[in-house]
N, C-alpha and C positions, 0 to 999 in steps of 0.2 A: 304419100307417106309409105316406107320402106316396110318390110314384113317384119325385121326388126323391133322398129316404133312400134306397131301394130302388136306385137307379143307381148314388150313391155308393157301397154295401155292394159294390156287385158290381165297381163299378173297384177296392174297396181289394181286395177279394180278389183280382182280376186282377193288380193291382202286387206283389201279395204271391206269389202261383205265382211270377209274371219272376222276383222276386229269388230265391226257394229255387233255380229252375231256373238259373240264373248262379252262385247259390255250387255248385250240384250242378256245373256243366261247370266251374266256379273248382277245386275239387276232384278231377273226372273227368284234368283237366290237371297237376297234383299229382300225381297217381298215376302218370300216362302217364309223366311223367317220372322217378320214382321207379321204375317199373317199367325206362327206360332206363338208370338207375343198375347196377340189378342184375344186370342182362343183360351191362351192361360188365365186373361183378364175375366173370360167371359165363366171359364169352370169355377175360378175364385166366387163371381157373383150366383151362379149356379148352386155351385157346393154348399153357399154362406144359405140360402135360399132352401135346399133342402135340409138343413138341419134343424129351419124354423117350421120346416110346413110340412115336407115326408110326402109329398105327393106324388103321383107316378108320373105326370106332367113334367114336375122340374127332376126328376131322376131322366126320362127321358130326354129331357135338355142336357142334362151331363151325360149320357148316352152320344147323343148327338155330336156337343163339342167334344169327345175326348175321340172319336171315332174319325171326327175332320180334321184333331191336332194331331194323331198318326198319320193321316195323307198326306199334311201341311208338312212333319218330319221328312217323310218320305222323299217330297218335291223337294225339298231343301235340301238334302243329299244328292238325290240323281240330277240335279241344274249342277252340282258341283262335279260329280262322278261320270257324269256323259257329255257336258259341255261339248267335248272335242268329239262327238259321236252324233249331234243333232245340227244338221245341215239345212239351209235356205230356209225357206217361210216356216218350218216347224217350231224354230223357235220363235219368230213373233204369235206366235199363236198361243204360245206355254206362254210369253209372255202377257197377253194380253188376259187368258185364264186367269190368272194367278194376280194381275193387276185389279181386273174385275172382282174377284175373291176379297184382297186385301180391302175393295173400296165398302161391298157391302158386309164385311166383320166389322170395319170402322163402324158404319151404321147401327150392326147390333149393339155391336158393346156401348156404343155411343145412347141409345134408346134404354137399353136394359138399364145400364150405369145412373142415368136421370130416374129414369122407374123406380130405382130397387131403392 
């Protein structure tokens, strides 16, 4: 094989990481916001919760979620505002954070929701 062939192989595999790593931060951002869904679910069942009970428990549960729907904001902009700034395995890692996030919010709200 020519050094030619050899450059090209290695730009397509280059073009090829960009794109996984953009559908990853395409996805990472999906979540982020998915995860800010559930947070809104979970202040809804919060909020509805402290206005029957007044305790410092469920204030601090709305503490809680309104503090991790700022984060959850936050990730949801900079997956979109630094995409092209987060290189190799940094973003399977935000990805995988943020996967893991959305899986145990499902669980809360999921739990709280049957509870409440």
């Amino acid at each position: 094989m020519g050094k030619s062939a050899a450059k090209g192989i290695k730009a397509g595999c280059s073009r090829g990481r960009k794109i996984l790593m953009s559908q990853m931060m395409d996805l990472g951002s999906v979540l982020a916001v998915l995860n800010v869904a559930l947070l809104l679910g979970l202040l809804f069942i919060y909020g509805r919760a402290y206005g029957s009970i007044k305790s410092y428990f469920t204030l601090g549960l709305l503490l809680f979620a309104s503090l991790f729907l700022f984060q959850n904001i936050i990730a949801a902009y900079s997956y979109l505002a630094m995409a092209p700034l987060v290189q190799g395995a940094a973003s399977t890692y935000i990805l995988a954070i943020t996967a893991v996030q959305a899986l145990g919010l499902s669980v809360l709200l999921f739990v709280t929701w049957r509870s409440h």
